[in-house]
C-alpha positions in Angstrom: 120.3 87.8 169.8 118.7 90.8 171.1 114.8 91.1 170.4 114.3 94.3 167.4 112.9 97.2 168.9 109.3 98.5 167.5 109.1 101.5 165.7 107.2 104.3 167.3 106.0 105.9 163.8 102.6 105.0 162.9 102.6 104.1 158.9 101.1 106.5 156.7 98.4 105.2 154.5 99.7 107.0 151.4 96.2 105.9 149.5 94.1 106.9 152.2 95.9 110.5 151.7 95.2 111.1 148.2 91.9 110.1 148.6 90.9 112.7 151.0 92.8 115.2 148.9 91.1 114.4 145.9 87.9 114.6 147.6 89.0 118.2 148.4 90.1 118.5 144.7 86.7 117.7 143.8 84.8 120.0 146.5 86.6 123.3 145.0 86.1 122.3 141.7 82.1 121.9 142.1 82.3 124.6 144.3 84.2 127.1 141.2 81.5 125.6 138.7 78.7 126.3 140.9 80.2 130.0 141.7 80.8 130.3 137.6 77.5 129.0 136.4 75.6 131.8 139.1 77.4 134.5 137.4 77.4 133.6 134.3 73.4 133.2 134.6 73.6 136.7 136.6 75.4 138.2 133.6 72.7 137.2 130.9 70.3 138.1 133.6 71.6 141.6 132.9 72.1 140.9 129.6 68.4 140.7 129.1 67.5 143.6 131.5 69.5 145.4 129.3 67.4 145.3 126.6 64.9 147.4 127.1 66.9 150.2 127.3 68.4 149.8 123.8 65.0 150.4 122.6 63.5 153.0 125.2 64.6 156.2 123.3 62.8 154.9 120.4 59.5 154.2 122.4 57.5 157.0 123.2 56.1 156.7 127.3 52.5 156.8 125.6 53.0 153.6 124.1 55.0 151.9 127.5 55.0 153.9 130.0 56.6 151.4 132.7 59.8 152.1 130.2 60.4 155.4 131.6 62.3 154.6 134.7 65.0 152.5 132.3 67.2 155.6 131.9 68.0 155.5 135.9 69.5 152.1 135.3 71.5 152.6 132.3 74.6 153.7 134.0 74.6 151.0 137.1 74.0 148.4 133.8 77.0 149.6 132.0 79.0 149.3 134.9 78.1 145.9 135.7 78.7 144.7 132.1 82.1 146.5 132.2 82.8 143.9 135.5 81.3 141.5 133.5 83.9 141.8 130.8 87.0 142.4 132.9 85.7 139.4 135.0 85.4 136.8 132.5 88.5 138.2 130.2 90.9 138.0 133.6 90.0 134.4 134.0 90.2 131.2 132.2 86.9 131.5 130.5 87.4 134.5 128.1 84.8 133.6 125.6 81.8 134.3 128.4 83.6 138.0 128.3 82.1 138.5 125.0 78.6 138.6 125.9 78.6 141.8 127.9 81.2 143.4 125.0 78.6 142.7 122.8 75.7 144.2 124.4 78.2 147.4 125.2 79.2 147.8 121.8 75.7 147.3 120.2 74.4 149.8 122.5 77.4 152.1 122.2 75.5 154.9 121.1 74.0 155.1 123.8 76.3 154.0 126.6 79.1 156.6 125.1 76.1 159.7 126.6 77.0 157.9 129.9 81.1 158.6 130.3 83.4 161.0 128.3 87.2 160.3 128.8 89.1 163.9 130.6 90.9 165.6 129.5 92.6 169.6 129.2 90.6 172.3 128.5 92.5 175.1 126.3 91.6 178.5 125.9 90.5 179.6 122.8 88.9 182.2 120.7 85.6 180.9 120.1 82.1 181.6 120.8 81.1 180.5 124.9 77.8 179.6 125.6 76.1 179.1 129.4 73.0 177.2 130.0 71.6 178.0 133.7 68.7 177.0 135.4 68.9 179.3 138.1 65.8 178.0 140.3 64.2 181.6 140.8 67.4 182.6 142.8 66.0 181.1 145.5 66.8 176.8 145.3 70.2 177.5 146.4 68.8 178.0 150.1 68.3 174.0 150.2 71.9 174.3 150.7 72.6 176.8 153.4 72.8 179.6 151.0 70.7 182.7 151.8 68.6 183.9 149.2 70.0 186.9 148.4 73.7 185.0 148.1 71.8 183.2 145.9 71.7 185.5 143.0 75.1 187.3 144.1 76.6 184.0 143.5 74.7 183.3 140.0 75.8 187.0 138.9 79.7 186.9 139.9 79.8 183.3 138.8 78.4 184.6 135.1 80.9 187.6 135.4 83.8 185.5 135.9 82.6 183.0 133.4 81.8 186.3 131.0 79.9 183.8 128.2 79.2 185.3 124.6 76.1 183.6 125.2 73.7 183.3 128.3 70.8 181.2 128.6 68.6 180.9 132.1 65.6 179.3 133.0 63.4 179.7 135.9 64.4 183.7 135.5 63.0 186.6 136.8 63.8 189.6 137.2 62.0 193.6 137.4 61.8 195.6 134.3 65.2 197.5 132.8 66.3 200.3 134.6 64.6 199.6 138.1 67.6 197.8 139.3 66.8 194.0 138.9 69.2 191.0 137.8 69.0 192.3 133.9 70.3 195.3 135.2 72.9 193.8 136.8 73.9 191.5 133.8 74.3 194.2 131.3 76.4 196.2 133.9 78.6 193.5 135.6 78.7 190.8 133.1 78.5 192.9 130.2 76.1 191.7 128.1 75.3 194.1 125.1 71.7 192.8 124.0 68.8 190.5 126.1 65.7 188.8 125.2 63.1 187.9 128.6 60.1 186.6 128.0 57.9 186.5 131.2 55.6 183.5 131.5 52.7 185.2 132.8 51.4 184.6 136.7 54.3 181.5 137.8 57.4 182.7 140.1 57.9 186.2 142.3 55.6 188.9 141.2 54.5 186.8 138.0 57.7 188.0 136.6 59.7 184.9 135.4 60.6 182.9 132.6 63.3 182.6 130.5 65.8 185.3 129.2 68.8 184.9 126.2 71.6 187.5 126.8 74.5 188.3 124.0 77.3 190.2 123.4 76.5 189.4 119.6 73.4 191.9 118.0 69.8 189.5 118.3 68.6 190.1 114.6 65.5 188.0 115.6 63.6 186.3 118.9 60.7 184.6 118.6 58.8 182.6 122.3 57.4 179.2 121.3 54.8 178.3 123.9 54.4 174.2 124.1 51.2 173.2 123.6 49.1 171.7 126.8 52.7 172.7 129.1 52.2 172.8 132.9 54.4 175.8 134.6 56.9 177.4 133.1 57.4 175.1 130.3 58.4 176.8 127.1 61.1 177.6 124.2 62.7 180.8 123.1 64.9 181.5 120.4 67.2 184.2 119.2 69.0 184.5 116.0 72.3 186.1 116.2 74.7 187.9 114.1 78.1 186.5 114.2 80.5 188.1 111.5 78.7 187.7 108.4 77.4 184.4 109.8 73.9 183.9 111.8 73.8 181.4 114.8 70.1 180.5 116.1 70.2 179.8 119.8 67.4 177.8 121.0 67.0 178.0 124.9 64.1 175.4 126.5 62.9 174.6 130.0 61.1 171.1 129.5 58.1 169.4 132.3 59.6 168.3 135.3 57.9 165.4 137.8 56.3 168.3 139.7 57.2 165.8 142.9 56.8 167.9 146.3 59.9 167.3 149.5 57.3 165.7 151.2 56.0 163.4 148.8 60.0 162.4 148.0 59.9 162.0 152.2 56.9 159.7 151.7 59.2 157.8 149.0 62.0 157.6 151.2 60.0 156.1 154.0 57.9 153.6 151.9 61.4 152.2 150.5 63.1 151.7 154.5 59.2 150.0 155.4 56.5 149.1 153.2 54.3 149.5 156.1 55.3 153.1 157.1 54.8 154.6 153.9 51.0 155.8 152.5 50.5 153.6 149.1 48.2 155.7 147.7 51.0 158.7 148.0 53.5 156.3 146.1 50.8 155.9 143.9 50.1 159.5 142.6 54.1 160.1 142.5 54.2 157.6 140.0 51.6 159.0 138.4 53.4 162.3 138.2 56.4 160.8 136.6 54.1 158.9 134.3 52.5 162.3 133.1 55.4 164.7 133.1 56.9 161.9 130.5 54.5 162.1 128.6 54.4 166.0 128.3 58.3 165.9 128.1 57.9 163.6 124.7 55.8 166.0 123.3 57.4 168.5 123.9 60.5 167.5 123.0 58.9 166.4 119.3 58.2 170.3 119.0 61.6 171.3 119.8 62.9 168.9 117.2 60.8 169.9 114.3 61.9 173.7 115.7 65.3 172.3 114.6 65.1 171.0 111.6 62.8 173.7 110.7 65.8 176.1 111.0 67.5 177.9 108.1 70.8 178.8 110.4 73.1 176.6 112.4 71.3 175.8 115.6 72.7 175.9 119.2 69.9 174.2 121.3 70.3 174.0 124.8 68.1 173.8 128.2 66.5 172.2 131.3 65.3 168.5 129.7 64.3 166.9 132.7 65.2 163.9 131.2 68.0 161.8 131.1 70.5 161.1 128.1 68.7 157.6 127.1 65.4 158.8 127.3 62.6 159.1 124.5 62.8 162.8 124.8 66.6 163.0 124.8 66.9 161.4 121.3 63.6 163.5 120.0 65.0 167.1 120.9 68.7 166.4 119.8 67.6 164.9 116.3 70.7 165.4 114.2 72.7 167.5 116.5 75.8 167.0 118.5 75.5 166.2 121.8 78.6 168.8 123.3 78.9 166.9 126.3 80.0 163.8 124.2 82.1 165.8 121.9 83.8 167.8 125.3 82.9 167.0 128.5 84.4 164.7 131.0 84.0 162.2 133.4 80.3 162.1 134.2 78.6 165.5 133.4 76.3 165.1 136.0 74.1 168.6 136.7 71.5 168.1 138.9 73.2 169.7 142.0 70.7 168.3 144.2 73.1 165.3 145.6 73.2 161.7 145.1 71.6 160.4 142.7 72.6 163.2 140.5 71.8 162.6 136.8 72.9 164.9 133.5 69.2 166.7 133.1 70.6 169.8 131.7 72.0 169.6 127.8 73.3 171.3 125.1 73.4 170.4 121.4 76.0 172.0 118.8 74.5 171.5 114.8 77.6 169.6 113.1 78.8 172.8 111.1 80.0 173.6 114.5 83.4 172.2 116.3 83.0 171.7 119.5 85.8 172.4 121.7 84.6 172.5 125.2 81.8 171.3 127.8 82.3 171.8 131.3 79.9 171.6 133.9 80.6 174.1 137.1 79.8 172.8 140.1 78.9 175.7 142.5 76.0 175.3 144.5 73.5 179.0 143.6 70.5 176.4 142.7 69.6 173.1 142.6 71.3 172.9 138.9 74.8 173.6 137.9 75.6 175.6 135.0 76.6 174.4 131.8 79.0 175.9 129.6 80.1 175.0 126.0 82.6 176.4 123.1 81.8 176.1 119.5 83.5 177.7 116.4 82.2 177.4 113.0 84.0 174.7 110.7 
């Protein structure tokens, strides 16, 4: 009988298998509950540096001042909650999604200043007001535009815009009939009646300020210095005829930081190493941004009780220097609209000065007027962009 060949197939040790499979099993699962228990204590990290800025438009900087820089963060913070969210909603733990959707929606008052769906814009028959800083004529040059393109641009840009209304900051111009920029506006962007008030000895020739043009009569104007204002901090209004009805237009240029290119150089080289930049120059920026808030709150108190002070339907609109969550923000726009938020898209960024580039520059509509437009026109004639709005009365 012949002898039974052996097999050359080694036997497979079916439990040995299983257990190194389940060892894996067990590896990734750890692993995924270690990987879910860091997010989910990143999340209510942000969670609870969120906080703060639900309550810094309510606090004025004299009280915290540390609470000033929140704004800067509120849109990164929005964002990561909204990954947050889609996160936790996409994956087998939906309930964690709830904790940033509750901190959006309970600061949605806020975080709706942040991001305005697009949309079309229509043309209309309604009343178009501008709001231009204009930087002298002279902050477009940062940008490779000559001077004197600077204030070409601004004009032709107004021309083609042709706004009922016009309100600049950081104007200046020579007297009517010697040829200057106010010439120019009546002439090529026809603009029937203008109010400039100089702010004496700051700019070229100690001739700017702040100017309201119209195509509608001025029946009144009125300057409103701010009390204890560095530069060319101020207010202006005009009250104009419209039909039988009277509009006041309210045009403010708030306290910036005041913070020099080189000291922003100093900032810039202090972040890349600690040991390259000056303290003491990081120091006395801070303090800067620590006193301009505090000026800017102020300030921004006056303009509000300018508002509700007023017997006509108020346009208000300016250079805040601030940012939409801020203390001085919610203190200028009192009861108004904010028209960005009723009909602006996408960002509304206005600060033309690159990235970051923030919405400093606002306008406000009083709710007996319907907002139909915001749009922010990004040309490059200063180191804002213009800001240009349509209202028509309810």
């Amino acid at each position: 009988m012949p002898a039974k060949k052996k097999s050359c197939f080694v036997p497979v040790d079916n439990n040995a298998s299983n257990k190194g499979l389940q060892r894996a099993r067990t590896a990734w699962n750890l692993l995924l509950t270690f990987l879910r228990r860091f997010l989910l204590l990143i999340n209510l990290g942000v969670v609870v540096a969120t906080l703060p800025l639900l309550a810094v438009a309510w606090i004025p900087p004299d009280r915290a001042w540390p609470l000033i820089f929140y704004p800067y963060l509120m849109l990164p913070l929005l964002l990561a909650h909204l990954a947050f969210t889609l996160w936790w909603a996409l994956g087998r733990h939906k309930v964690y999604a709830l904790i940033s959707l509750a901190v959006v929606l309970g600061g949605w008052p806020l975080h709706r200043t942040q991001w305005q769906e697009p949309g079309w814009d229509q043309e209309r028959n309604e009343l178009s007001i501008m709001s231009y800083n204009v930087g002298h004529f002279r902050e477009g040059v940062r940008f490779g535009i000559e001077e004197a393109a600077c204030m070409d641009g601004v004009i032709r840009l107004i021309a083609k815009e042709r706004p009922d209304v016009l309100c600049l900051q950081e104007y200046h111009s020579s007297d009517r009939g010697r040829g200057g920029v106010t010439d120019r506006l009546f002439r090529e962007c026809g603009m029937q009646q203008g109010y400039f008030q100089r702010i004496g000895g700051v700019g070229p020739e100690g001739r700017s300020g702040m100017a309201v043009f119209s195509r509608h009569p001025i029946v009144l104007r009125r300057f409103v210095p701010f009390p204890g204002s560095i530069s060319i901090t101020s207010c202006q209004f005009a009250d104009l005829e419209i039909g039988r009805d009277t509009l006041r237009v309210i045009n403010f240029h708030l306290q910036s930081n005041l913070i020099e290119k080189s000291e922003l150089a100093e900032i810039e080289a202090f972040s890349q190493d600690p040991r390259a930049g000056q303290t003491s120059n990081v120091r006395t920026i801070l303090g800067k941004i620590r006193h301009a808030a505090r000026l800017r709150s102020r300030q921004a108190e006056h303009l509000g009780r300018l508002v509700r002070e007023s017997p006509h339907p108020v346009v208000l609109c300016g250079d805040l220097n601030d940012l939409p969550a801020s203390y001085a923000y919610w203190q200028a726009r009192v009861h108004l609209q904010d028209t960005y938020m009723e009909g602006g898209q996408l960002l509304g960024n206005t600060f033309a000065g690159g990235f970051p580039s923030f919405r400093i520059d606002h306008m406000f509509a009083d709710p007996l007027l319907e907002v139909t437009r915001h749009r922010v026109i990004r040309h490059r004639y200063s180191d804002h962009f213009p800001v240009v709005c349509s209202v028509r009365m309810r």
